[in-house]
C-alpha positions, 0 to 999 in steps of 0.5 A, a space after each residue: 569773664 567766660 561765665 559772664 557776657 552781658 552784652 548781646 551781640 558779644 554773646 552772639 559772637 561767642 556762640 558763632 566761633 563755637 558753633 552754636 548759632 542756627 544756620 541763618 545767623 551763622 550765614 548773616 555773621 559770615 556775610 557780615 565779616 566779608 564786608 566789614 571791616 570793623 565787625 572782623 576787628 571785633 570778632 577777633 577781640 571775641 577770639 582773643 577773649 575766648 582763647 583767654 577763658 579757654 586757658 583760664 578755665 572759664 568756660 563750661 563742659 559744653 564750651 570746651 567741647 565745642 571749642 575743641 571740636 569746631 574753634 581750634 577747626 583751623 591752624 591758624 587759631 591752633 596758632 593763636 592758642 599755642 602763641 597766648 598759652 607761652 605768653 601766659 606761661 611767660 608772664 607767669 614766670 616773670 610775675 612769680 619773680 618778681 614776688 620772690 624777691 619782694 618776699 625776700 626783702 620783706 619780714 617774714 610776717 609780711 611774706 606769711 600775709 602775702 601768701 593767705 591773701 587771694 590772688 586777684 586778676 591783674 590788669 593788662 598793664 599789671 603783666 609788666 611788673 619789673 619795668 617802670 610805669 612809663 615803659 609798661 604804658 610804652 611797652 602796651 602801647 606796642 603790642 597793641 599796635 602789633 596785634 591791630 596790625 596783624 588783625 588787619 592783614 589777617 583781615 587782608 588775607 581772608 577777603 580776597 580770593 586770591 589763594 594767598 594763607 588766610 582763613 577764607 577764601 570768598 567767590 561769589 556765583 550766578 546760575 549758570 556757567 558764571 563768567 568773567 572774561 569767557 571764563 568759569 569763575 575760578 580760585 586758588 585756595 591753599 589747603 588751609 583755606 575754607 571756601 565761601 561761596 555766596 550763592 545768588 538764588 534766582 527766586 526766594 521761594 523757599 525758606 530753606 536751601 540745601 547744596 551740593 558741590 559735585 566734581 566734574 564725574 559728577 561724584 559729591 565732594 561735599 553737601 551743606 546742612 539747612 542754609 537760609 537766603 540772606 537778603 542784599 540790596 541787589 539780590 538774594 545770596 546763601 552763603 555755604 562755607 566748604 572746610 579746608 582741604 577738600 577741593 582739588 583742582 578741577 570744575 565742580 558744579 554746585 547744585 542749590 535745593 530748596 525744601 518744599 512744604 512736603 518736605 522734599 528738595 526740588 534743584 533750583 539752580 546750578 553754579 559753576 566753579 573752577 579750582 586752581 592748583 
């Protein structure tokens, strides 16, 4: 499955979990996932998908090293593959049954014929082979339900800022000293938690922009690539993404450049943030 992806959009999907996207494609999927629902449904199907050829051996060199390097990044995929490697095993084992004792009750001519024939790759529901058509159709029905359940709530988790476990957590930043209710925009992520800040770039007169957050001694925490400025209806926002565990609590101060002609970066605008314990 991994060596074949025909459709585009699924193949775009698979190079963002790996990576590999330019930093304006990744920031448009990011700005994507965060305000719908439906697109994080299918970019958790891609991840299933991966993780699958992952354990079947179907990507190549370069995917698995990237999917090494950037996929397994969180504990929360870390989790997913340890969860789909002892599923595999457990169906393995209950396949691998199931045809011994098939074998046992047929003759020897058949059980030789059964063991040159190839192996094909089953189907879903194939994975259920003791249990009757009836129940293997019940049986999938449930761990459908199961697993669409835990997609939304991951969904749940990861779209609101309110510190609780989950992938993400997204705050949005004017220019300036951001406040609601007199005070500084402020989250609470847990140590796991990546940090999205969506930045509103007063004028999009560069096609570049780098940022730098910086704590309140004016130390840097940590610094972006090359980001570009997505266009929304109502303004124009660069969406950096911060990696878990490096925000403790305290004000930092994030500093928006853009690159100009010659190359250098001119400070176009400061935003203020406040981390919770």
């Amino acid at each position: 499955m991994g060596a074949l992806i025909l459709n585009p959009q699924a193949s775009q999907l698979r190079r963002y979990l790996l990576g590999q996207l330019l930093a304006d494609e990744q920031a448009q999927i990011e700005q994507r996932l965060l305000a719908d629902g439906d697109f994080f449904l299918e970019v958790s199907i891609s991840e299933e998908e991966l993780i699958d050829d992952y354990l079947d051996r179907e990507l190549s060199d370069l995917e698995i090293k990237a999917f090494e390097s950037h996929f397994l990044v969180t504990a929360e995929r870390r989790k997913q593959l340890r969860f789909a490697r002892r599923l595999a095993t457990y169906l393995t084992e209950t396949e691998d049954v199931a045809e011994f004792e098939a074998v046992s009750e047929s003759s020897a001519h058949a059980a030789r014929d059964a063991a040159a024939a190839p192996k094909k790759k089953q189907n879903f529901f194939s994975f259920f082979p003791a249990l009757s058509p009836a129940l293997s159709y019940s049986l999938a029905a449930v761990i459908l339900v199961a697993v669409v359940g835990v997609a939304w709530l991951a969904f749940r988790d990861r779209s609101t800022p309110s510190g609780r476990p989950g992938s993400f957590v997204a705050v949005t930043l004017a220019p300036g000293l951001t406040r609601d209710g007199g005070e500084i925009k402020r989250i609470k992520p847990t140590s796991n938690d990546q940090v999205v800040m969506r930045l509103i770039v007063p004028t999009k007169n560069y096609p570049v922009y780098r940022t730098r957050l910086l704590a309140d001694d004016n130390s840097e925490v940590w610094a972006s690539g090359d980001l570009a400025a997505v266009e929304e209806s109502d303004a124009n926002v660069v969406i950096a993404t911060i990696p878990p565990g490096l925000l403790t609590a305290g004000d930092y101060r994030a500093v928006l450049s853009g690159r100009a002609p010659n190359g250098s970066l001119d400070d176009v605008a400061t935003y203020s943030l406040r981390v919770l314990q």
